[in-house]
C-alpha positions, -999 to +999 in steps of 0.1 A: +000+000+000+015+035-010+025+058+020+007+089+019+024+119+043+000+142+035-028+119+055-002+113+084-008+152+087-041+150+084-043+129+117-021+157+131-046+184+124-072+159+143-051+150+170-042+186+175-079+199+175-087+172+199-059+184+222-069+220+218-104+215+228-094+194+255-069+219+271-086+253+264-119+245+253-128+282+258-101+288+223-113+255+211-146+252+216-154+228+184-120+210+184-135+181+194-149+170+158-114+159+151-124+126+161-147+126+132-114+131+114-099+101+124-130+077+118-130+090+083-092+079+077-095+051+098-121+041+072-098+048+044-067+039+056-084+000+066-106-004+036-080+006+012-059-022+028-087-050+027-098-039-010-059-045-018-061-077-003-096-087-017-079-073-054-047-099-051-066-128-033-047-124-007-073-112+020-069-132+058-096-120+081-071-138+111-046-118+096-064-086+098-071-091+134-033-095+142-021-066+127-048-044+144-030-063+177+001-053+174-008-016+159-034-012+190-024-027+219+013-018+230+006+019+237-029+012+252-020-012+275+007+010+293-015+038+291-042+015+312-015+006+339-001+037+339-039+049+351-042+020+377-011+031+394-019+069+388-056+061+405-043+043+433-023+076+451-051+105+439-086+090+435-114+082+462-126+049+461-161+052+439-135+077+411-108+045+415-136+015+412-152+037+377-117+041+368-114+003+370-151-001+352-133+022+326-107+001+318-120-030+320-146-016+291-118-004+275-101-036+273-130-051+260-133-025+231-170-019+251-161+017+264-189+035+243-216+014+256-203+017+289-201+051+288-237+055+268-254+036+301-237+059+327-248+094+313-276+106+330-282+129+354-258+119+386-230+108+361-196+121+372-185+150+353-161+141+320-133+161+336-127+134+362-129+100+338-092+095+328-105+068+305-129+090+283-113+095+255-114+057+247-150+055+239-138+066+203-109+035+199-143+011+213-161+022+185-129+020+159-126-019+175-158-025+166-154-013+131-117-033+129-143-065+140-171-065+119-163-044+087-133-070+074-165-100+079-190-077+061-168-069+033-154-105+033-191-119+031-199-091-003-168-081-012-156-109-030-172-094-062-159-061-064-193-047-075-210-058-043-188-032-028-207-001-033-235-017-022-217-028+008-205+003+017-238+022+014-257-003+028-238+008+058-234+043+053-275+047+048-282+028+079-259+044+101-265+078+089-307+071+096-298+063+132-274+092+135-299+114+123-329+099+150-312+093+178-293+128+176-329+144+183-342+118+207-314+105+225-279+126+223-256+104+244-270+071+224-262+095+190-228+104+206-218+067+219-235+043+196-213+020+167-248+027+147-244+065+145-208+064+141-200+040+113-212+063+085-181+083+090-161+052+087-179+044+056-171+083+041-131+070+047-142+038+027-159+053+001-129+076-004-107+040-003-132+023-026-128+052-051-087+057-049-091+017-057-108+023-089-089+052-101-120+072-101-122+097-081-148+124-081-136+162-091-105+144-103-098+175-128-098+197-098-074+184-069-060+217-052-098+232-054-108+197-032-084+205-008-089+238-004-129+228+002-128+204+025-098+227+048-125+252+052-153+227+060-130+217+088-121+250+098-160+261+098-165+229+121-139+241+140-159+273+145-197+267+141-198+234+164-196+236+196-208+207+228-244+224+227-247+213+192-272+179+184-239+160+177-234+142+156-264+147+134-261+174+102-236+189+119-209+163+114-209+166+074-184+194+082-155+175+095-161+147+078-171+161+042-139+181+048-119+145+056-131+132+022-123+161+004-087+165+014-081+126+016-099+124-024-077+154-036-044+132-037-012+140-025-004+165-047-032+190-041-022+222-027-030+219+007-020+182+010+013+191-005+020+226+010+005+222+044+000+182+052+031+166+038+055+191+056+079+172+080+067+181+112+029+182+109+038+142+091+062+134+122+024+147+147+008+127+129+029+097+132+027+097+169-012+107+168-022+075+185-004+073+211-007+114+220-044+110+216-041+081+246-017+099+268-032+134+270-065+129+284-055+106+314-030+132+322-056+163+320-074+144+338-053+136+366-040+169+370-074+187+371-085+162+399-052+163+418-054+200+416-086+201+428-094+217+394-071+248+397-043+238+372-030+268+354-021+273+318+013+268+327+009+231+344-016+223+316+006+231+290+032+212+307+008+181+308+008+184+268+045+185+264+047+150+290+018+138+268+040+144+235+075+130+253+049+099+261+039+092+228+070+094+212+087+070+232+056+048+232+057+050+195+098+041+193+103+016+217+071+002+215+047+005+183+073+004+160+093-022+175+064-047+179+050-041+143+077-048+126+088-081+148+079-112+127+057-142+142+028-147+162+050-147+196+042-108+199+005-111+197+000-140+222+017-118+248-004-087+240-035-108+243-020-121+278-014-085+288-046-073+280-063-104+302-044-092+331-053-057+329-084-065+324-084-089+356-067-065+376-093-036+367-118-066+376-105-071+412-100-028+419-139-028+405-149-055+433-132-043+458-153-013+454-123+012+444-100-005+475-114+017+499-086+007+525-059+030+504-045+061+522-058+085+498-093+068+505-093+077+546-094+113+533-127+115+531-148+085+551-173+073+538-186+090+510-169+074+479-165+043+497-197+035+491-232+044+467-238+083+475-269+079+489-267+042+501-286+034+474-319+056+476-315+068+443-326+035+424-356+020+417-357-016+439-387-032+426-403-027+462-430+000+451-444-027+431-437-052+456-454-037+485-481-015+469-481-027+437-477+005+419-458-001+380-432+017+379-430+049+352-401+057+330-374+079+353-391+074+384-377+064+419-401+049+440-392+028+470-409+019+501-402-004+531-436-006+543-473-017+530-491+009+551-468+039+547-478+070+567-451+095+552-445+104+518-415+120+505-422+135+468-394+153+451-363+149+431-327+136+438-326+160+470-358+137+480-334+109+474-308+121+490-332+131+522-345+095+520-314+083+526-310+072+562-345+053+557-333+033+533-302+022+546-326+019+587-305+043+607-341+062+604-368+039+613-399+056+599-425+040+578-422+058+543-424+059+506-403+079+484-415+089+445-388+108+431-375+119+397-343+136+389-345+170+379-380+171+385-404+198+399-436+188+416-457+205+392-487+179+380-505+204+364-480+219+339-463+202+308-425+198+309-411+211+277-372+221+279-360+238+254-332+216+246-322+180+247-320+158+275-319+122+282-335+127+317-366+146+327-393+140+300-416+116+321-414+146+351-452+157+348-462+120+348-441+116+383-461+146+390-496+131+386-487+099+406-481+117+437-511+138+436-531+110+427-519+097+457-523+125+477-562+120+471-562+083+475-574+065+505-546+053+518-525+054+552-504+087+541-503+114+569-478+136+556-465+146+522-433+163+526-421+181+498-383+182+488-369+199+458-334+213+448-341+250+452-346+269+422-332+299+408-374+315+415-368+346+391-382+355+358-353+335+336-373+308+311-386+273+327-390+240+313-430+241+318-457+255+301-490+261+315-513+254+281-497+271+254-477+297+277-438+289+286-438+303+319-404+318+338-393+303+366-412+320+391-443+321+375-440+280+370-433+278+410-464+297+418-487+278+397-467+246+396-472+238+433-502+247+444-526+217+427-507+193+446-510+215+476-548+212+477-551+180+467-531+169+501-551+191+522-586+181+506-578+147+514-568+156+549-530+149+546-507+174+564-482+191+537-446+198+547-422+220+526-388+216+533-366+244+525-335+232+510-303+226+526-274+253+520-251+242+498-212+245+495-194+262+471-176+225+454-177+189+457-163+178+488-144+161+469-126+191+456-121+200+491-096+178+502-057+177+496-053+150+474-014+158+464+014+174+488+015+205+470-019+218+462-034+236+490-076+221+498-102+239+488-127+256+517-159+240+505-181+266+528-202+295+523-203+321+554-242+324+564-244+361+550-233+341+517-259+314+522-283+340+529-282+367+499-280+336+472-315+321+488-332+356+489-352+351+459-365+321+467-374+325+506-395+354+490-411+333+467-417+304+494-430+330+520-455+339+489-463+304+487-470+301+526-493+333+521-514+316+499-519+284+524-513+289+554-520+260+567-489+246+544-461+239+574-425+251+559-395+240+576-359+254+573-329+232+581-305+256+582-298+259+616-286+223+613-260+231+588-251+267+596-236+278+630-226+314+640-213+328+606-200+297+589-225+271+568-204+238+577-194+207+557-186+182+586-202+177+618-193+155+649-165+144+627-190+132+597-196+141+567-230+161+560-226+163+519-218+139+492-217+165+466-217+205+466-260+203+474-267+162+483-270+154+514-252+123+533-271+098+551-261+111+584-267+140+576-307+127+563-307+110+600-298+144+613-329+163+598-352+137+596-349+133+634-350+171+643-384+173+623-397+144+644-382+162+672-398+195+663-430+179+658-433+189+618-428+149+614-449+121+630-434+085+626 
């Protein structure tokens, strides 16, 4: 197969975008379509190899497979150590057991659909998953697996090709095109909505194999086109934009266009084929594993106050890395001779992937130094496990369960119910796990207002939150029911109550925030007090200003974080909505309103820790002791009877 330099640079402009956005997304905000990039050439680069092979009848799907061995796996699997050890001195144990989750998906080429399963609402931010980056290689895999059996199974005439190729393309492209509007992480994650732009790469291969390639007459004005479809990708896309959808004809139209042109088009020959963006783009792979873990590890272990300077530095490391992983190791390994090497990468790979295995168990090794940092939280599910469905809703009172809901219940004749979202949850807490003994049921949703009556309509895309009028309408139903409810005590994540847009609508009226509050609440107000139940509005608990998490010295020398707002702080950011809740009090007064506050704030300082424990899992959730703690001054306080 001839060499082409001018591609090699291509994959540096990817690998470089990619870095870019990943560094200084602020100056980079659409770098991140250079993975599109490299599924186009990947596509390319593989088919043109297998069409080769297919032309001289010399085509070995076994073969394949090897090389993709011994061109993948040397780099990745020191990266993957390289994060086990890294994990074991800086992350807590639930970071350090996903890490392990992480690579173990990884080293099954599953990452994407691992990934795709764990976005949602209380999925840890990108920043701290060192093993991110990967879900692009999983979907490559994937591709490397089935494409060589596809085109193995048509390709043996060369005019099933095409049909091959578009058969693909088309289906792919349908799904990326659906799932985009209806389900952006599935559209972002999925083999099915990615493999189009591996087919664009093969088409290009397919076409270079038949000497027939399209605006052959006008090379340098090819190149020229598809540099400024990437550029405009570059520019126009951004991570608000339904991605991949429409929007990823840029990079990858642009990928064609350049590859198509040949060599010796002007911007292949002027711009690609130059010495050092080649020599980028011969180390792309390995830079494009090394510089995310270490991002990643320096944002965490900085508690997310690296500066330009130590993030730059983290690049340089990242570019030292992948040159020496490409000399001593890619090189080396691809161009030994026998199957020897291969066996002892698949070896390799079965260890990591037991190891990762064992730190997943283990629940992230909870025992480590780093680990007695912060107690319990990390050690073990956030809200010991009151944020997931158990089944006993259904078991007990046999309500079905609705899409998005949380309903759990340890009792057939509950007097209390707790309505709310993940702050309900995270209240609910100490019940679930019996340090609270109170006969209760919990219906929750996350990110969801109590608002029965109005529609939930966000103006953009999200893959929670579109069942929350539904959740709404259970609990007022019942509110109303005849049942052995007492108490419905309301618990919500404290909105911003001002006149910014809301997610409801109220007919065909989008109402603001305030205006959705006001009218949202009140139908499930009277329905409680019609039916006789007494209706409890907890005010929600202060928050702190980070993630504990972020609060803790994690490395010798970064200075922790103070997590805590002084009261005067606590106080001017709720003023807005008191007001509003002392409006809502106005309108029923019988409605009882309860303010925890005291609990959390003392003198001038709102605190983080109490009686040596923990009272937050994340800057505004609530630990279980913390759940005990409130819980039990209501009873105390006679706002709660159980």
């Amino acid at each position: 197969m001839t060499y082409r330099p001018d591609v090699d640079g291509l994959r540096a402009i990817a690998v470089l975008s990619v870095l870019g956005f990943h560094a200084f997304p602020q100056f980079m905000p659409g770098g991140f379509v250079g993975v599109d990039i490299f599924f186009v050439i990947s596509g390319f680069l593989i088919s043109r190899l297998i069409f080769e092979d297919l032309d001289n009848h010399a085509f070995s799907v076994l073969a394949f497979y090897q090389r993709r061995i011994r061109r993948i796996l040397p780099a990745l699997l020191v990266v993957m150590l390289s994060n086990i050890i890294a994990g074991w001195f800086i992350l807590f144990p639930d970071e350090y057991a996903q890490l392990a989750q992480h690579v173990a998906a990884a080293a099954a080429f599953v990452l994407n659909f691992s990934l795709w399963r764990e976005s949602g609402y209380f999925d840890n931010a990108a920043e701290t998953k060192p093993m991110l980056h990967l879900w692009s290689l999983a979907v490559e895999e994937q591709f490397y697996l089935l494409w060589p059996l596809w085109l193995a199974a048509w390709g043996k005439k060369r005019a099933n090709i095409p049909y091959a190729i578009l058969g693909v393309g088309l289906l792919s492209w349908c799904c990326n095109i659906y799932l985009s509007s209806k389900s952006p992480s599935a559209a972002f994650y999925l083999p099915i909505t990615r493999f189009w732009e591996l087919m664009v790469g093969a088409a290009g291969a397919y076409l270079a194999s038949i000497k027939r390639a399209p605006f052959g007459r006008h090379p340098n004005l090819q190149s020229v086109a598809g540099a400024l479809l990437i550029v405009w990708g570059f520019l126009l896309i951004n991570r608000h934009s339904a991605f991949p959808g429409y929007w990823a004809l840029l990079p990858t139209g642009g990928a064609f266009l350049i590859i198509n042109a040949g060599e010796q088009a002007s911007v292949n020959r002027i711009l690609l084929a130059r010495a050092p963006i080649v020599a980028i783009g011969l180390i792309s792979y390995p830079l494009y594993l090394w510089h995310w873990p270490l991002l990643t590890f320096l944002r965490i272990g900085t508690n997310g106050q690296a500066g330009p300077n130590l993030i730059l530095a983290s690049l340089l490391l990242a570019f030292l890395l992948a040159w020496l992983s490409y000399s001593l190791l890619e090189k080396r390994i691809r161009a030994a001779k026998g199957h020897r090497h291969v066996g002892a990468l698949l070896a390799s790979l079965m260890l990591v992937l037991l190891i990762s295995t064992v730190i997943s168990v283990q629940a992230g090794l909870p025992d480590r130094a780093i680990a007695r940092k912060l107690g319990h939280i990390g050690a073990q599910d956030v809200f010991a496990g009151s944020r997931h469905a158990d089944g006993s809703c259904t078991e007990l009172l046999h309500l079905p369960s609705l899409p998005e809901e949380i309903c759990l219940t340890n009792s057939r004749n509950p007097t209390l119910l707790m309505a709310g979202d993940s702050h309900a949850m995270a209240l609910f807490s100490s019940i679930y796990g019996k340090s609270t003994q109170a006969e209760a049921l919990l219906i929750a949703a996350h990110g969801c207002d109590l608002y029965p009556e109005l529609t939930y309509a966000p103006s953009y895309q999200k893959d929670w939150g579109s069942n929350c009028t539904a959740v709404a309408q259970r609990i007022m139903a019942l509110t109303r029911a005849p049942n052995t409810l007492r108490t419905i005590l309301l618990v919500n994540h404290y909105p911003p109550l001002d006149e910014g847009v809301s997610p409801y609508r109220l007919g065909n009226d989008q109402l603001n925030r305030r205006q959705a509050f006001l009218s949202g609440l009140p139908p499930l107000i009277r329905a409680a007090r019609q039916a006789g139940k007494k209706v409890v509005f907890l005010v929600d608990v202060p928050f702190l200003k980070q993630d504990p998490k972020n609060c803790v010295q994690r490395l010798p020398f970064v200075e922790a974080r103070d997590c805590r707002y002084t009261l005067s702080e606590h106080q001017q950011l709720r003023l807005e909505y008191l007001q509003q809740v002392r409006h809502l009090q106005a309108l029923y007064p019988d409605l009882i309103v309860y303010d925890p506050t005291p609990l959390f704030c003392t003198g001038q300082l709102c605190l983080d820790q109490k009686d040596g424990q923990q009272l937050y899992n994340d800057a505004n959730h609530i630990s279980a002791y913390a759940s005990k703690m409130v819980l039990n001054q209501m009873r105390a306080d006679h706002v709660l009877d159980f």
